[in-house]
Every structure is written in C-alpha cells, then in structure tokens.
C-alpha positions in Angstrom: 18.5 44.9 36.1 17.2 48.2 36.4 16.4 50.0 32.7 14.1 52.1 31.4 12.3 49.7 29.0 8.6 47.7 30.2 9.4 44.8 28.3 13.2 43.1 28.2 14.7 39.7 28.1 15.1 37.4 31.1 17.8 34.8 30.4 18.3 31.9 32.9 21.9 33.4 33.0 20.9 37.1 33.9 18.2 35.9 36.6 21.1 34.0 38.4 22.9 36.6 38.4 20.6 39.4 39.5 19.5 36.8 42.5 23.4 36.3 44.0 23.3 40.9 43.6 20.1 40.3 46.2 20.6 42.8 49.3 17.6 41.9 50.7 14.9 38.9 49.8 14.2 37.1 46.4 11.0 35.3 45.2 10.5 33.2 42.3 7.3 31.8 41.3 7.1 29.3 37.6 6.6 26.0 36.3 10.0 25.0 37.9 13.4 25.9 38.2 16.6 24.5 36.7 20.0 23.8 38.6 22.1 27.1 38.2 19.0 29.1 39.2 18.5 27.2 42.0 22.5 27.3 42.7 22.5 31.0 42.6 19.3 31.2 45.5 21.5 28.4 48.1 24.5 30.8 48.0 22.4 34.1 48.1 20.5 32.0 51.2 23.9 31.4 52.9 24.3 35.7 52.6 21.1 36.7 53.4 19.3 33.7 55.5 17.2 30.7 54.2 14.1 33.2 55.5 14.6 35.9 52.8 14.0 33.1 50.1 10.8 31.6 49.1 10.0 29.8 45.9 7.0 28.3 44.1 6.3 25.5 41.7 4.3 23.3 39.9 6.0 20.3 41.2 5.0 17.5 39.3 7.6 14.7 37.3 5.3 15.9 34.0 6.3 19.6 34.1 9.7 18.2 34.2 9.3 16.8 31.4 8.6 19.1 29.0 11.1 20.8 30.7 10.4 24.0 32.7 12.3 22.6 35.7 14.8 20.1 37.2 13.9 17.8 40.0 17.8 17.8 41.4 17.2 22.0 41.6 14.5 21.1 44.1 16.2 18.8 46.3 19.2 21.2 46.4 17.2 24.8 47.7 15.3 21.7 50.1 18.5 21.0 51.9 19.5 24.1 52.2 16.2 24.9 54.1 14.8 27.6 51.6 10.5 27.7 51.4 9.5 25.6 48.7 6.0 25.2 47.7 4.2 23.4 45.9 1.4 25.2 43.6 0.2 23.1 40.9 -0.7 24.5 37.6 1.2 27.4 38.0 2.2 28.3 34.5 3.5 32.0 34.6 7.0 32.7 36.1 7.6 35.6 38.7 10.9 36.3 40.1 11.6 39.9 42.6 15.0 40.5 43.4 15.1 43.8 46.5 11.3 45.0 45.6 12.2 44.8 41.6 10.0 42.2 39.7 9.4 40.9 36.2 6.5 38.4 34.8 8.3 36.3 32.1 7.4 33.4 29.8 9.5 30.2 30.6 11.0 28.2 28.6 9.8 24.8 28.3 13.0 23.1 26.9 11.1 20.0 25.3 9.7 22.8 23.2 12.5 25.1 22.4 16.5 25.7 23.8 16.8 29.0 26.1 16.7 32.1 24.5 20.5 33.6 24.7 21.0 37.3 25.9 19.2 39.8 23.3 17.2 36.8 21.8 13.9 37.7 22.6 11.9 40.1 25.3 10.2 37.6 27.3 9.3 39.5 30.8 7.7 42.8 31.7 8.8 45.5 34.8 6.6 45.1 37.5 6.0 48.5 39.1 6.8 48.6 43.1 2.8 47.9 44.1 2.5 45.3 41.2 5.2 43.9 43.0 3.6 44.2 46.5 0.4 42.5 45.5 1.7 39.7 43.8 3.7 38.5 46.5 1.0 39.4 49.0 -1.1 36.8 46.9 1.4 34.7 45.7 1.8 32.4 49.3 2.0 33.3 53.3 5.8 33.1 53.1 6.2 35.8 50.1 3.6 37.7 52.2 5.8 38.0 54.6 8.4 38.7 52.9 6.2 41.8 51.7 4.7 43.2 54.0 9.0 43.1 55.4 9.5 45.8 52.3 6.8 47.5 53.2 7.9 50.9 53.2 4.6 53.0 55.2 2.4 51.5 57.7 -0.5 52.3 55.3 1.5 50.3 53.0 2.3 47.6 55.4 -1.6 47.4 56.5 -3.0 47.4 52.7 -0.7 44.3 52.4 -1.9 42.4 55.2 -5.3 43.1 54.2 -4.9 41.0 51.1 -5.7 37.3 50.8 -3.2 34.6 49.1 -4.8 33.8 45.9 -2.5 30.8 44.8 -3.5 27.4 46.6 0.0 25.8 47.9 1.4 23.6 50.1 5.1 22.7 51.4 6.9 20.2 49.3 7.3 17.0 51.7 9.9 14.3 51.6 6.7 11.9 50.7 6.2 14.1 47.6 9.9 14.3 46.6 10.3 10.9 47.0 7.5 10.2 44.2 8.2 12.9 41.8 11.9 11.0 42.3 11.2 7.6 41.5 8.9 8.3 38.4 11.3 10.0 36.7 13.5 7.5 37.5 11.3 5.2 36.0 10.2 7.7 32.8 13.2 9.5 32.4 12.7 13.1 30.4 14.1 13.0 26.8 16.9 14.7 25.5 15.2 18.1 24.9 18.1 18.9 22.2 17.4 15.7 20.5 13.2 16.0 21.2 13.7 19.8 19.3 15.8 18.3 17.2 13.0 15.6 16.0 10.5 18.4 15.7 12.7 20.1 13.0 12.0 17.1 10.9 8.9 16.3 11.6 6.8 18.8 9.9 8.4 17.9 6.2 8.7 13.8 6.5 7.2 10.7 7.2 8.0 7.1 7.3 5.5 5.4 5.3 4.9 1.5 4.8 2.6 0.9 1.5 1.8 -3.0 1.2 -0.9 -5.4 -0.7 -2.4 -8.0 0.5 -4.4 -11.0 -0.2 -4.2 -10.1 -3.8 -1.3 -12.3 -5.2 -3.4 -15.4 -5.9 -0.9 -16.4 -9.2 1.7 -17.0 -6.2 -0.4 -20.3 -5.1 1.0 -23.3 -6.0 0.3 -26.9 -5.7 2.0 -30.2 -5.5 1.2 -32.1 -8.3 0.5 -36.2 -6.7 3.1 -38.4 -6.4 1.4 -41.4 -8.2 0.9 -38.8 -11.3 4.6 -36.9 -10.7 5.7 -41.0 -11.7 3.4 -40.8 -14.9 6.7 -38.2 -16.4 6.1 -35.7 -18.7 7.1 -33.4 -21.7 8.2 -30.3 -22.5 4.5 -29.2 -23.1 3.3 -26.5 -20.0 6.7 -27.0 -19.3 6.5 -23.5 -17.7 3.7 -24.4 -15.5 4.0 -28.3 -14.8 6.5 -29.9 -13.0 6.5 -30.9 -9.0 4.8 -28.1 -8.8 1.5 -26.2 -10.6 1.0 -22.9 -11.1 -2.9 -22.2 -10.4 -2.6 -18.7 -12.3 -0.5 -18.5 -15.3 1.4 -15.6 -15.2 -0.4 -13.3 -17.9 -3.7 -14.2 -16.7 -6.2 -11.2 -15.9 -6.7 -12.6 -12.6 -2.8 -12.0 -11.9 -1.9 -9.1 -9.3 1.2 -7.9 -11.1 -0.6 -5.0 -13.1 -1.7 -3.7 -9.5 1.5 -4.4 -7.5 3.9 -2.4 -10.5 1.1 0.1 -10.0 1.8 0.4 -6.1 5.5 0.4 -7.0 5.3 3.2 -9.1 3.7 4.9 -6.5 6.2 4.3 -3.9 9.1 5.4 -6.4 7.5 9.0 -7.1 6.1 9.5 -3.6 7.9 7.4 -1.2 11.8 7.0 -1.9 13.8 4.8 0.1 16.2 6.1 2.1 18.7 2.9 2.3 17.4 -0.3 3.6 17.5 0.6 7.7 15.9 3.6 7.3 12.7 2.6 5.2 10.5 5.2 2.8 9.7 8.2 3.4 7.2 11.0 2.3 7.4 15.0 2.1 4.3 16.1 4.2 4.0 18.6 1.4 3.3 15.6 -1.2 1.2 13.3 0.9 -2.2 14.4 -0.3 -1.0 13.8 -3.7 0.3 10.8 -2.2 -3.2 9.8 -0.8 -5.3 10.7 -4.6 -3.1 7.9 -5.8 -3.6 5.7 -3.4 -7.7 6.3 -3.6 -7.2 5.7 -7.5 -5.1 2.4 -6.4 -8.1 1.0 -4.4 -10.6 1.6 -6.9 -8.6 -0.5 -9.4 -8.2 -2.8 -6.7 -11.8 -3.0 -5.7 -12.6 -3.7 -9.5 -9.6 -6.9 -9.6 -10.9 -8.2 -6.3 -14.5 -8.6 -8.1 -13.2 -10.0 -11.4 -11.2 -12.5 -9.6 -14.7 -13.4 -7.3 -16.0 -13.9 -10.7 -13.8 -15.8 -12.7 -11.6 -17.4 -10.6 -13.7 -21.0 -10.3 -13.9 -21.2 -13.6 -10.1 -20.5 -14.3 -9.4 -23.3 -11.5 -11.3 -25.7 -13.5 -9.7 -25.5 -16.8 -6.6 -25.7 -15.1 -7.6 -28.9 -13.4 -8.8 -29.7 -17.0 -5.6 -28.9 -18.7 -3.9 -31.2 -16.3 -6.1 -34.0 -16.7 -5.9 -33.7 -20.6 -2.3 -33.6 -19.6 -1.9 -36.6 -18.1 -4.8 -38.6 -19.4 -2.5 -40.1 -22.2 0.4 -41.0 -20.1 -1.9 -42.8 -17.8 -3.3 -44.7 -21.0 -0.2 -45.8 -21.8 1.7 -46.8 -18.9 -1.3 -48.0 -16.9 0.2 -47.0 -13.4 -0.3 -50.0 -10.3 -2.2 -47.4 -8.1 -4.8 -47.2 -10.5 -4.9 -50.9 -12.2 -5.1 -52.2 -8.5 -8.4 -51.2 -7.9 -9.8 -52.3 -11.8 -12.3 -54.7 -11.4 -11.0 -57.2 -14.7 -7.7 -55.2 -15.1 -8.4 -52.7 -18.0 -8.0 -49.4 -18.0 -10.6 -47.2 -19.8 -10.2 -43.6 -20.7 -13.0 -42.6 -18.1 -11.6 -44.6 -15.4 -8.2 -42.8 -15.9 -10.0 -39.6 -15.9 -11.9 -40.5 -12.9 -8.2 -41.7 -11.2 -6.8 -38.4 -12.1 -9.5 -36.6 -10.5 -9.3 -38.3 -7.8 -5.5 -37.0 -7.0 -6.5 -33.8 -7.6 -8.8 -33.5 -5.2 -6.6 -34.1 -2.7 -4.5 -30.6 -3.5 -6.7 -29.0 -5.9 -8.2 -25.5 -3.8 -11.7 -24.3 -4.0 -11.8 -20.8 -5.1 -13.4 -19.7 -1.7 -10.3 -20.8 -0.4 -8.2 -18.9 -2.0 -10.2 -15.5 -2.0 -9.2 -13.3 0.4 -10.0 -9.8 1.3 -7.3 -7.8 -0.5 -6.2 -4.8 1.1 -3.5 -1.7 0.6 -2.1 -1.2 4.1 -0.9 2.2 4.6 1.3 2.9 7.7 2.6 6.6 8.7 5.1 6.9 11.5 6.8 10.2 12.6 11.0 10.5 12.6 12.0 9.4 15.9 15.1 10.3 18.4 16.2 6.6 17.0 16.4 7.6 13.4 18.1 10.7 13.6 20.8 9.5 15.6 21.9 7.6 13.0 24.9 8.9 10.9 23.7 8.8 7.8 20.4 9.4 8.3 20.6 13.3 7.2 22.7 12.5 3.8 20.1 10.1 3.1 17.3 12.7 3.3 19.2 14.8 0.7 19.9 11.9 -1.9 16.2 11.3 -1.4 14.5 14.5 -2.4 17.4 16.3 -4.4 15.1 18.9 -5.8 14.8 20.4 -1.8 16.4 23.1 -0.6 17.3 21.5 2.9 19.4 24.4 4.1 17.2 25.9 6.5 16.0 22.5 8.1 19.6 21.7 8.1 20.2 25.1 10.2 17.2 24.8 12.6 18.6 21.2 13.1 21.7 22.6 14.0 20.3 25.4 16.4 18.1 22.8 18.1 21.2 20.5 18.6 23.5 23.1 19.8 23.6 21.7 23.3 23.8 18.0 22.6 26.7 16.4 23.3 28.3 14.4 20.6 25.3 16.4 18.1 24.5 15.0 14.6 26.0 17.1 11.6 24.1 17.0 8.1 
C-alpha cells in the first residue's frame, strides 16, 4: 500500500488484501463492512490474535440497506471473537493496517457498484500521528491498540492523554438478534437492480391521464315496458329503441370534443409502451406535458358550466321528443294500462300525454343527477424493479421515443447491472 501519492484508490479488493499482509494490528472504522473484508480480518485474527483486531460500525439494518455493510460480515468477525462496536452515525471509513492509515469514502451500493481498481481516488494517507490520534479517539480498544505502536514513551504518554471522541458500545447478541430479524422481515433490494432503476428514472415516467364525470351522452335509459309495446318506426331510430339516448351524439353537451382532445395529448406526450407496461412520459417533455393539460382543464372547466346550463333544458325536449313520439301510437292503439284507469273509456290526447309522462317519470333523470364534478386525473409513478425486469420492457422504450438517442442510458444500464445475475440486455 505504501506510495508516494496523498490521495489513491481504496478498492474493497485491495483493503482485503493489505489486512491478510497485517504484521502487527488492523483497525477499520465505516458505515459497515461487507463479507470478503470481514473474511480477510478472521484469518489475519487467526495469525495475529482476535486482540490485534478491532472494528467499528454503524450497526443498524437501515445502513444495510443502502448498502455500506452486510449483516452476515458481522456475525462472522463476532464468532471469531474480534472487537466489534457499535458507533451509530459513523459515516466516514478508517482502516490502519501496521501504523499505515487511509480516510476513504464508502460505497453505499444502493447508490452506486464498487469502484474497480484505478476507478476513482477515494481515500487519503494518513501520516503516522494522524494515525495515532484517530485511533486514540476512535474507541478504548483501538486505543489500545495505539498506544501498543507507540514508538517513544513521550509518544506512548501523549496518547494516553487523549480522550475517545466516538460514543460506542459492544455489539450484543440482543442487538444482532434485531438488526437480524428486521432484515429478515425488509429484506435490502437488489442494489444492481435499485442502480439499475435509477438509470431510468431521471428520463421516464409512467403516467395515467383519465376524465371523469364528463361523459354524460353515455347515460341511457330504459324506455317503459307498457310504451316499448306501443312499437315504433324507423323515425329516431338511432336514438329509440329499448333503450334512449339522453344526449344525442353531436350535441354540444357531448364529451367527445374533450376526450379526442385528451387523446391527442396522450399520443404526442404519453406513448404506450404495449398494453402491460402502460404510458409513459420523457421527464424532459413533462412541463410541456403539463401546459397542455392546464389548457385541457380550462376547456373543461368552460364544458362543465355549459352543461350546468343547458343540460335541464336538453333533458326536457328529449322527454318531449319522446312523448310527441309516442303520443300517436298511444292514440291509436289505446293500450289496457292506460284505458284501465279512464273514467268512461276514452282516450283523449291530454290523457295520453299525461299517461306517457307518467312512465317517464319513473326513469327519466333530473339533471342534478346526472352532473357530476368532472375531473382530469393525472397519475405519475416512477419505473420500478418490477418493470424493468421484464424482457421487453427496454425495446419497448425505443419503439416509444425513436427520435432518442438511448445509447448512453443503455450503457449506464449495463454498468449498473454488471453484477446481477441473470441481468437485463436492451
């Protein structure tokens, strides 16, 4: 490990192997530790003694799971008898192999894969007093370990003299037992498939566009029985048979002007991307996305009030065109339900009109019933570990949004998956 340079790169790798070279004691101090590090301290402990080993960590089943450390590292330097503290909130990693030391950044895996050898510079040389002090302060059982190196009694005595600045406490059985059983219970995520998702997530989202309450031409009603016997004609042939439509189809008061709007929307903003994957949206395009849809309300605001307005009054000449509809049949075929309760057994033109009525008011709707609050629902959902494991989910991206360059999301997705076991390939 020993070079000339302050700042250098500390793989997971090189540290494991620097601590099985230890002659004499090793510290590490971070977030947590992972398996092969952890590996590499039992056999140097077998070598050197359990006593020449001491480690610190946040110990906590959250850490874990963004990655810095593995609870199965733990238990294994435990049973071998090495020091293990916990220190919570410890954040910045130490490690000192034989009075040489580095501060380094660790790598939360959740976040991003290990840096491979040359990736990055990560730590910083600790000079032989940095060293000194930071185990000094670091817990008793590093102290000790420092004041051992100590190579003057001057030395040995300024050590002493320094107080542990890092609160800690020994990891009990209690404690693994609980950090244990909750991940157990909340298992960490794949981190290759977590960095994975985050490739994605910066360019799409799933987006769900729908209108409600505003396709009142859809409400229909039974027409009677006792005036579905009366037959018909061809005339409002369109609109009258078992069934009546309330709304015409070319009325003003019709939502299909504003739902063709909100489908032009979706097909320049939110493509499909086959039927199990849903829309999506470039994060690029959404504020565009959302001007149109704020233009969308305001024409739906100004429908919602014309229907308010208008809508009565179009249910009563429907009701009207019904009875005017009927009125003659009625005349002429004089149906049983309605001579049955004639006083002398005629049948006059206000009486049928009165009759007709009558029926209708036992399926005809009141406008306020019909009125609802109409709304454009948006929902936004981020790509999830689900969607991206399915095959297809990647070619469907492309077909999507042709005019993308998706190489370099394609190659981060790669890198990010490099680890994963059975990985996705665009």
């Amino acid at each position: 490990m020993k070079s000339g340079a302050l700042f250098c790169e500390l793989s997971p790798r090189r540290i494991a192997e620097w601590v099985r070279s230890a002659e004499g004691a090793v510290c590490y101090a971070g977030p947590g530790i992972q398996l092969d590090l952890a590996q590499a301290m039992v056999e140097t402990a077998e070598r050197l003694g359990k006593e020449m080993l001491t480690v610190s960590l946040d110990f906590d089943d959250r850490v874990m799971r963004m990655g810095y450390g593995d609870v199965g590292a733990v238990r294994l330097l435990l049973d071998a008898g090495i020091s293990v503290l916990d220190s919570p909130g410890l954040r910045t990693a130490l490690v000192v192999v034989d009075n040489e030391g580095y501060v380094f950044t660790p790598t939360a895996l959740y976040l991003e894969a290990e840096p491979n050898d040359g990736d990055a510079s990560n730590a910083m040389r600790m000079s032989s007093e940095q060293v000194a002090q930071a185990l000094a302060r670091l817990s008793p059982a590093a102290k000790v370990i420092a004041m051992a190196q100590a190579k003057t009694p001057e030395a040995k005595q300024q050590i002493e003299a320094l107080t542990v600045d890092v609160v800690s406490t020994p990891i009990s059985a209690s404690k693994l037992a609980e950090v244990t059983n909750s991940l157990k219970a909340a298992p960490p995520v794949s981190f290759d498939l977590a960095r994975q998702v985050r490739v994605f997530e910066p360019y799409l989202q799933y987006v769900e566009l729908s209108l409600t309450g505003a396709a009142i031409q859809r409400h229909r009603l039974a027409i009677p029985p006792n005036i579905q016997k009366l037959g018909g004609s061809k005339e409002l042939e369109s609109r009258l048979r078992t069934t009546f439509e309330l709304i015409e189809k070319g009325s003003k008061l019709s939502s299909k002007p504003l739902e063709d709007a909100l489908n032009e929307i979706r097909k320049n903003f939110t493509p499909s991307l086959g039927k199990d994957h849903g829309r999506v949206v470039l994060k690029a395009a959404k504020p565009h996305l959302a001007a149109r849809l704020k233009e969308f309300r305001s024409k739906l605001e100004a429908h919602q009030k014309t229907v308010e307005a208008d809508l009565q009054k179009h249910l009563d000449t429907s009701r009207e065109q019904i009875v005017a509809y009927y009125l003659p049949r009625v005349m002429e075929t004089k149906p049983d339900a309605l001579v049955g309760q004639s006083l002398n057994g005629e049948v006059s033109e206000a009486a049928a009109s009165r009759w007709l009525n009558s029926e209708l008011d036992r399926v005809f709707p009141k406008a306020d019933s019909l009125i609802q609050e109409m709304k454009l629902e948006e929902r936004f959902k981020d790509v999830t570990f689900e969607t991206l494991n399915r095959e297809d989910f990647l070619d469907s991206v492309k077909d999507a949004f042709p005019n993308v360059d998706w190489e370099k999301a394609y190659s981060e997705f790669r890198a990010a998956g490099q680890n994963t076991r059975n990985s996705l390939s665009p």
